[in-house]
C-alpha positions in Angstrom: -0.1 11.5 -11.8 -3.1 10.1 -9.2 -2.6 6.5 -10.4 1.4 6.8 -10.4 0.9 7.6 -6.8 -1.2 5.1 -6.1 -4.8 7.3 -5.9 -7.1 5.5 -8.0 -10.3 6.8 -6.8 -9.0 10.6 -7.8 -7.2 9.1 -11.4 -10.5 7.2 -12.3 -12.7 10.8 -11.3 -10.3 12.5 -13.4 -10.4 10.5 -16.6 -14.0 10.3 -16.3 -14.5 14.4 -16.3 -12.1 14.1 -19.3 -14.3 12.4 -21.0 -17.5 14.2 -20.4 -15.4 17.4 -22.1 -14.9 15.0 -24.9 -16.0 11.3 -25.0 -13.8 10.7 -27.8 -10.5 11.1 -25.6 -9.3 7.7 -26.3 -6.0 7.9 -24.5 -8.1 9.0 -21.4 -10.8 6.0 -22.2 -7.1 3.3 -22.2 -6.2 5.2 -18.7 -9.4 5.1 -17.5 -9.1 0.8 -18.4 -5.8 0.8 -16.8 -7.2 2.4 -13.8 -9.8 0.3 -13.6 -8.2 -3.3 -13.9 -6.0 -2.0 -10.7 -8.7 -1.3 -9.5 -10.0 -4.8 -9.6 -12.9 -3.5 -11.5 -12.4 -5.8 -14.8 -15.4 -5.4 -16.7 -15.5 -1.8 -16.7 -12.1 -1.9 -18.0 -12.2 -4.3 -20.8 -15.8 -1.6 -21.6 -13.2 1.3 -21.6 -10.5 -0.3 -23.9 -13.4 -1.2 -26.5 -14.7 2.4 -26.6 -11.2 3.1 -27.2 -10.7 1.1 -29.7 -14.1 1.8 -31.7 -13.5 5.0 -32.1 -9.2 4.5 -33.0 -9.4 0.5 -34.2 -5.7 0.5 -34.4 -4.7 2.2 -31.2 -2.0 -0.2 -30.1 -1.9 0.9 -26.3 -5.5 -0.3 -25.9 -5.0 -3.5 -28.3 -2.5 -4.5 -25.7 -4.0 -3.3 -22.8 -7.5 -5.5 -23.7 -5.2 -8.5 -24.6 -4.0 -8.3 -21.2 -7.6 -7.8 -19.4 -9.1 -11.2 -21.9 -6.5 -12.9 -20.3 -7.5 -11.9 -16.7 -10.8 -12.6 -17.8 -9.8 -16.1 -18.9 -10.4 -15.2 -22.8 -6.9 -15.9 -23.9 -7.6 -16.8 -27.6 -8.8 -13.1 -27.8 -5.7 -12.1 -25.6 -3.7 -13.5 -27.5 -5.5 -11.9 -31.0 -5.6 -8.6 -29.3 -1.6 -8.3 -28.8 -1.0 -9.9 -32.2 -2.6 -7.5 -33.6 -0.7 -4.7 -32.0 2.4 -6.3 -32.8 1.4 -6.6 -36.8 0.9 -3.2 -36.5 4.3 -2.4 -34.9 6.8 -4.7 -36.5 4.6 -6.5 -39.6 3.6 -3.6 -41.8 5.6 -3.8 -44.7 6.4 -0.1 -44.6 9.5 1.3 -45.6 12.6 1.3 -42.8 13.2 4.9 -41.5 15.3 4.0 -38.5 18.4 6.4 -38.2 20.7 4.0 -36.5 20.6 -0.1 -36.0 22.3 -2.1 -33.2 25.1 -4.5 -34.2 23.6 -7.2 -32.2 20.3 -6.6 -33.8 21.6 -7.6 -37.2 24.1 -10.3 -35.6 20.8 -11.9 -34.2 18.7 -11.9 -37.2 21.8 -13.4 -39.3 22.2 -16.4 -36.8 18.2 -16.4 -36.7 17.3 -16.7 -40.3 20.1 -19.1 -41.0 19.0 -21.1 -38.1 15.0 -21.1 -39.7 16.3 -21.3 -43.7 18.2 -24.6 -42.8 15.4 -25.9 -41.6 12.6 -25.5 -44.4 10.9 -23.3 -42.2 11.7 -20.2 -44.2 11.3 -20.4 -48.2 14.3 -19.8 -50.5 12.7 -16.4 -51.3 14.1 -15.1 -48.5 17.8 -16.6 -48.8 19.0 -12.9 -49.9 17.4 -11.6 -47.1 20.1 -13.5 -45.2 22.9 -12.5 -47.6 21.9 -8.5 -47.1 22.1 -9.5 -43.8 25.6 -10.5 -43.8 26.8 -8.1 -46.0 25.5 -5.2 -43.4 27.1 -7.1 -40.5 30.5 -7.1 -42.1 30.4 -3.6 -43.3 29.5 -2.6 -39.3 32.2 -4.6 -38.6 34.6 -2.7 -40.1 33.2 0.8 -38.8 35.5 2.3 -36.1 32.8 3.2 -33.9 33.2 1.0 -30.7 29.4 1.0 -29.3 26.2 -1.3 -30.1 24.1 1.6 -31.9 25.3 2.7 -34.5 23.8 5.9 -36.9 23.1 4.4 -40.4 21.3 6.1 -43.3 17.8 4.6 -43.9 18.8 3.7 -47.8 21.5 0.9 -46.2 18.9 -0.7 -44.0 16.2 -1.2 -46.8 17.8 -4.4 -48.4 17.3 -5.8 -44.4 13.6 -4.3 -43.9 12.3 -7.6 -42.5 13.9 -7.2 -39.3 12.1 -4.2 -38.7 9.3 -4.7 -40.6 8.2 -8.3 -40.9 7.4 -11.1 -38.8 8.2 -13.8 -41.1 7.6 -16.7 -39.1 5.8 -17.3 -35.5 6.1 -20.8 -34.0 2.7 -22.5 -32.6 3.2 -22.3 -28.6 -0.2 -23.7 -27.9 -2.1 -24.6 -24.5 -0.5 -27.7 -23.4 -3.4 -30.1 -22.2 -1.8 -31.6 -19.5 -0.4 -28.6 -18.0 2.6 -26.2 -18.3 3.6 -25.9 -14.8 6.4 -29.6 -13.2 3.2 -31.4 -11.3 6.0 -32.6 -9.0 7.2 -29.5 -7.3 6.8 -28.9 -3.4 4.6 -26.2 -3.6 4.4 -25.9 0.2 7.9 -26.1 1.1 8.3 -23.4 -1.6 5.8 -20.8 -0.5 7.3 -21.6 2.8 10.8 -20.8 1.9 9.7 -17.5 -0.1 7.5 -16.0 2.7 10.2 -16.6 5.5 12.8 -14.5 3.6 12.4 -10.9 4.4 12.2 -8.9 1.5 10.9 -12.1 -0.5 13.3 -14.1 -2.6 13.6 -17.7 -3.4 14.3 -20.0 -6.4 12.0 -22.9 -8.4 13.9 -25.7 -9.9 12.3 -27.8 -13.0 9.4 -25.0 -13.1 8.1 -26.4 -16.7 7.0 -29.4 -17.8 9.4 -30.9 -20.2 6.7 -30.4 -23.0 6.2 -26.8 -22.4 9.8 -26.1 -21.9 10.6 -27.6 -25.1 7.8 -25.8 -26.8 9.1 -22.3 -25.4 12.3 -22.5 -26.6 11.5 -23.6 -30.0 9.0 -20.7 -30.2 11.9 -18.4 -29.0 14.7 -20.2 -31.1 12.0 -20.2 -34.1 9.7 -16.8 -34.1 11.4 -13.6 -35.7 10.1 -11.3 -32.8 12.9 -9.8 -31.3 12.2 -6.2 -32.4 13.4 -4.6 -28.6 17.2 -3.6 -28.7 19.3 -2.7 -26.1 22.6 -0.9 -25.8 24.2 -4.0 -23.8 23.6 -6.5 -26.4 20.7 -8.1 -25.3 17.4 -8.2 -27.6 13.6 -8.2 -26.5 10.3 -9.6 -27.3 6.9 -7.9 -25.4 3.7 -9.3 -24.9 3.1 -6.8 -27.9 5.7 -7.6 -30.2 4.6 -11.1 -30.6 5.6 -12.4 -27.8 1.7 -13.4 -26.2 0.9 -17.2 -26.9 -1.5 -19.2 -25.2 1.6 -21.4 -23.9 2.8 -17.9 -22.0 -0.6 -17.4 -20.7 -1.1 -20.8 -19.2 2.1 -20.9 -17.6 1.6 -17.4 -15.9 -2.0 -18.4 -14.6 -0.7 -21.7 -13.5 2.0 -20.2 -11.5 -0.5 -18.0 -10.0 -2.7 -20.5 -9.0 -0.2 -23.0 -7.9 1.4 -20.8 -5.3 -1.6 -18.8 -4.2 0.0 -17.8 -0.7 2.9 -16.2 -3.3 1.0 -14.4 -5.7 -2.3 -13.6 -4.0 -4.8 -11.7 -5.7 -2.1 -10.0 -8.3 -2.6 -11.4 -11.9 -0.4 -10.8 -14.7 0.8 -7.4 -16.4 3.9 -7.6 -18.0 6.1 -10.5 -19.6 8.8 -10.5 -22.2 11.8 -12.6 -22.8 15.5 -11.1 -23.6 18.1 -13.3 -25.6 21.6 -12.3 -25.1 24.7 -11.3 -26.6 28.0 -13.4 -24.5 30.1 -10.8 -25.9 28.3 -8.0 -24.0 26.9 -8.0 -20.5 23.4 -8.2 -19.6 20.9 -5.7 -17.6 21.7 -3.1 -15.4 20.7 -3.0 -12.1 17.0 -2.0 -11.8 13.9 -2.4 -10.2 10.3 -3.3 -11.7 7.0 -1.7 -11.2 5.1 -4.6 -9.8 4.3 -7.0 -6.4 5.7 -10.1 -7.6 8.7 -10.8 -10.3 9.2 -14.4 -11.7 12.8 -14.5 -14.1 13.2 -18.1 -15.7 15.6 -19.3 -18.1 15.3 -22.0 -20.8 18.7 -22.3 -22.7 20.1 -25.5 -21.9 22.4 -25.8 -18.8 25.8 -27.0 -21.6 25.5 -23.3 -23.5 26.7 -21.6 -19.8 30.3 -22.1 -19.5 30.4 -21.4 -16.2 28.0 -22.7 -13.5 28.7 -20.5 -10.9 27.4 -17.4 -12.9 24.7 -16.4 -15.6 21.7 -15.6 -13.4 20.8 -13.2 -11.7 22.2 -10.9 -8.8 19.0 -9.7 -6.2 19.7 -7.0 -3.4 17.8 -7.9 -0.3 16.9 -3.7 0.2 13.8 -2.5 -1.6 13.4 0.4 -3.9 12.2 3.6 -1.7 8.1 3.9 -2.1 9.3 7.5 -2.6 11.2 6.6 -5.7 9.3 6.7 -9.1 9.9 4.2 -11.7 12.1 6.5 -13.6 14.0 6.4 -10.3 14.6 2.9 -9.8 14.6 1.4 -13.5 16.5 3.8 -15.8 20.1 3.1 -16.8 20.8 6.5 -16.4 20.0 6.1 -12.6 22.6 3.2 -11.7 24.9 5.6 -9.6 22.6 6.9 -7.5 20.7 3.3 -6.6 24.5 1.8 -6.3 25.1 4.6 -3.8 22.0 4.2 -1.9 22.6 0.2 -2.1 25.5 1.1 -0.5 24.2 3.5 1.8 21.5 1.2 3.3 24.5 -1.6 3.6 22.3 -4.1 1.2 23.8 -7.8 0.6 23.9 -9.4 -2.4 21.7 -12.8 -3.4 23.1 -14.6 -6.4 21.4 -17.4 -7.9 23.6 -19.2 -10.5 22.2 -20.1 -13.9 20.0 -23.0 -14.3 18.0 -24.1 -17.3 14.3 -24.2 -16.3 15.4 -22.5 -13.2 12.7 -19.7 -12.1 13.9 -16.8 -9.6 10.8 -15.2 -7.8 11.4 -12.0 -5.5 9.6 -9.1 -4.4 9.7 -6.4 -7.8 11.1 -3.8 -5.6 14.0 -5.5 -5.0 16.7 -4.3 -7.1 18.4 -6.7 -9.3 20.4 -6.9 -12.2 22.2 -10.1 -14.4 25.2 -11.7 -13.2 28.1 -12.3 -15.4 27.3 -13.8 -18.5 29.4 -16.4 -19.9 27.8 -18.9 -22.9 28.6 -20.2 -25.9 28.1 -18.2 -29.0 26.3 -20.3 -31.4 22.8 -19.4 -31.7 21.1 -21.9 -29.9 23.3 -21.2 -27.4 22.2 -17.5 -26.4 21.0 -16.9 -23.2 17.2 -16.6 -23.1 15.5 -15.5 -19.8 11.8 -15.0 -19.7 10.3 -12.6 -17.1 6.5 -12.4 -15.7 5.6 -9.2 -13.8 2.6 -9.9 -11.2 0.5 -7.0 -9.6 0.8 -3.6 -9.5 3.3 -1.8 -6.8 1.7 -0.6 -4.1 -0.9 -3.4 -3.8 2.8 -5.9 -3.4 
């Protein structure tokens, strides 16, 4: 509760008398990490996640949560080991599937997706009936009367499809790019300038990547079977911890960071994941994020969006009340009462229009939520956005 409200002294105090009860507490040695890397205090953290993890080697939380402090410690080969790791764990155990319900667009994903990688050798004909199970289960959802995404399924039916929950069959190389990630060419003045004169902070970044990187990121999301997140709307995620970390990610995030200094200050990165979504569905609800700064780019190329007035993103110049927790201001369940206080506080819509390798960067207590989505529906086609959460709320 202190380091939800912002008191670190008192949460770091309090984790540290749990522990003298019992040093073996590792969830209180992760929060104790967690506490300390908002605290600035880095070492002590990464010291705190390895406790944790020598006494529970598998604990995922502090897998991901040392990934993320190598990385602000430069170290992102052993980032990026750390949060592979915690996503073998998650999603590539081999275990048997016990899920009591699948999302259509789940298994619509994984169909277009392992076609996609089988017809081009990057998949081995052992896994061809793999696909065909896959098929077979989307037809027979397709003929259940249920109208929704999720769907209640016994665990029997999803066995011939384990992979998808299971596996990561394949992970595309997204390696450090030598000659940077970040466009060399962009007007990094007049761009802090045009963010920092709009009060809350919003602006757009045009031709963000490198044509190298950009090309690398979507093969690694077109190519890598980590989409393991699913969402009633249609749209499907990857987390740093789902095998989503690569040093590609890493260097674009601490570029960006370093490139625009007067924009992301001393806040490093705490969050990122990428969503690929469904044209037959929308996309997120309106929401909030617990951070200072919010980057949102998009990769698919500009010819999948069939209309160029729409696809991107919708940002409400009114911040989330400080009051407000995050369950407030990012839960579905929440979207009357923030349109209603939207409303209230008379806040104006910003909409920037979908552009491939267009980046939106905005205060993360502005609400926001994706525009209409209108794309092609081949698979290369899907929509991917990628999003980079900076900082830590209060600190914004």
């Amino acid at each position: 509760m202190f380091k939800e409200e912002g008191r670190l002294e008192e949460a770091i105090d309090s984790y540290r008398r749990a522990l003298q009860l019992k040093p073996t507490h590792v969830e209180a040695l992760n929060n104790l990490g967690l506490a300390l890397m908002e605290r600035g205090t880095l070492r002590e953290a990464l010291s705190s996640f390895e406790q944790a993890l020598a006494i529970m080697p598998g604990y995922v939380k502090a897998l991901y949560n040392l990934g993320v402090a190598r990385s602000w410690a430069g170290d992102d080969p052993t980032a990026v080991a750390c949060l592979q790791k915690a996503a073998d764990i998650k999603h590539n155990h081999g275990r048997p599937v016990l899920e009591s319900t699948v999302y259509r667009s789940r298994i619509a994903h994984d169909c277009e997706q392992i076609q996609y990688l089988l017809d081009r050798s990057l998949l081995g004909e052992e896994h061809r009936p793999y696909l065909y199970e896959l098929h077979r289960l989307r037809k027979e959802l397709d003929r259940l009367p249920a109208p929704g995404n999720r769907v209640a399924i016994p665990p029997e039916t999803l066995a011939p499809v384990a992979p998808s929950f299971n596996r990561l069959l394949f992970r595309a190389p997204a390696e450090h790019r030598p000659n940077g990630a970040i466009n060399p060419t962009l007007d990094v003045a007049a761009i802090e300038s045009r963010y920092l004169s709009k009060q809350p902070e919003v602006t757009f970044i045009d031709d963000l990547l490198a044509q190298e990187a950009l090309d690398t990121l979507r093969r690694f999301c077109w190519e890598s079977t980590i989409w393991k997140a699913d969402y009633e709307n249609g749209y499907i995620g990857a987390f740093l911890g789902d095998g989503f970390a690569t040093p590609l990610l890493f260097q674009i995030a601490e570029e960006l960071r370093l490139t625009f200094p007067r924009i992301f200050k001393q806040h490093r990165l705490t969050q990122a994941w990428a969503f690929k979504h469904d044209s037959t569905r929308r996309g997120l609800n309106i929401h909030a994020d617990a951070a200072a700064v919010n980057v949102n780019f998009w990769i698919t190329p500009d010819d999948a969006n069939l209309n160029p007035d729409t696809g991107g993103l919708v940002v409400y110049d009114k911040e989330a009340p400080q009051s407000w927790n995050f369950r407030d201001y990012n839960s579905d369940r929440n979207k009357p009462k923030i349109l209603e206080w939207l409303k209230e506080v008379k806040a104006q819509a910003v909409k920037i229009p979908y552009r491939a390798n267009r980046a939106v960067v905005f205060n993360s207590d502005l609400f926001h939520e994706t525009d209409e989505v209108s794309f092609k529906t081949d698979y290369l086609s899907r929509r991917i956005n990628i999003t980079l959460l900076y900082g830590y709320r209060h600190q914004g």
